[in-house]
C-alpha positions in Angstrom: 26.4 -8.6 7.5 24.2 -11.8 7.3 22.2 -10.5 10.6 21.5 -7.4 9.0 20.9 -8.8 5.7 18.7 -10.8 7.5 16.1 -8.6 9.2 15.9 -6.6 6.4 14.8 -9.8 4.2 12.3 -10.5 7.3 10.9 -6.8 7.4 10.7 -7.1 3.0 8.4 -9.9 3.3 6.4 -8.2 6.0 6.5 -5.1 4.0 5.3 -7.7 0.9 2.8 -8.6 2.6 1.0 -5.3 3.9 1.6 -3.9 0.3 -0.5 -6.8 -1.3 -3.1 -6.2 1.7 -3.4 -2.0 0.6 -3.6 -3.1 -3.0 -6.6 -5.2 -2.3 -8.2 -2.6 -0.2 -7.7 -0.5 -3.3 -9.2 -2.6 -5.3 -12.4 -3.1 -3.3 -12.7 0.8 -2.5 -12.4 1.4 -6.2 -15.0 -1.4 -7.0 -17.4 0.9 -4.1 -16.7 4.0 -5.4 -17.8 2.7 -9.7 -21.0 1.2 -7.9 -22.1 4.1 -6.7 -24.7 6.6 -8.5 -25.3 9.8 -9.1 -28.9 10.0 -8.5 -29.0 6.8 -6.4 -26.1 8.2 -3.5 -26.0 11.2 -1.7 -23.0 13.4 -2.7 -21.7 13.2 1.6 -21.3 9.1 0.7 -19.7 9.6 -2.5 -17.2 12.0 -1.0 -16.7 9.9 1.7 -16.0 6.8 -0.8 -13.5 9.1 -2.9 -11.5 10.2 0.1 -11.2 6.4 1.3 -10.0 5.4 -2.0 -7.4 8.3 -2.0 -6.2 7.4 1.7 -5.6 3.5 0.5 -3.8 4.6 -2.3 -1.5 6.8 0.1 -1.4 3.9 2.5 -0.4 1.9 -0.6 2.2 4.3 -1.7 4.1 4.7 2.0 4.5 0.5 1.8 6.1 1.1 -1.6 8.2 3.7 -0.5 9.3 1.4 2.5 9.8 -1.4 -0.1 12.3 0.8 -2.0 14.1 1.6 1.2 14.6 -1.6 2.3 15.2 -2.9 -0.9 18.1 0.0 -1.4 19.7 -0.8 2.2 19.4 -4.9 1.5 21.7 -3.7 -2.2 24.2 -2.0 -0.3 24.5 -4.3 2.4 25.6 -7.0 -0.9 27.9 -4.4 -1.7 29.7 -4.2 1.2 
């Protein structure tokens, strides 16, 4: 149990980590996308700018889903 237990504290922190690194990105591709203008930017780098933001935001959604995992497997490894 405690090997187990373990790991899956090692891989939560990991998993911590890359989470806080996608909601950064978020934040910054968010921040790009506001600063852009209508009549400034074409419409290509505005589209482009949208569809980064909506792949960091499914990036950041997979390392939450993984959180939850792990989070679930290090609960019933207590329970054992």
């Amino acid at each position: 149990m405690d090997d187990k237990y373990l790991i899956l504290s090692l891989a939560k922190r990991e998993i911590e980590k890359k989470l806080e690194r996608a909601q950064a990105d978020i934040k910054k591709k968010s921040e790009k996308l506001r600063q852009l203008d209508v009549f400034r930017d074409s419409k290509a780098r505005r589209r482009n700018a949208r569809i980064a933001l909506t792949c960091a935001c499914e990036e950041r959604d997979r390392w939450e889903r993984r959180l939850e995992i792990v989070n679930k497997w290090m609960e019933e490894i207590k329970n054992e």
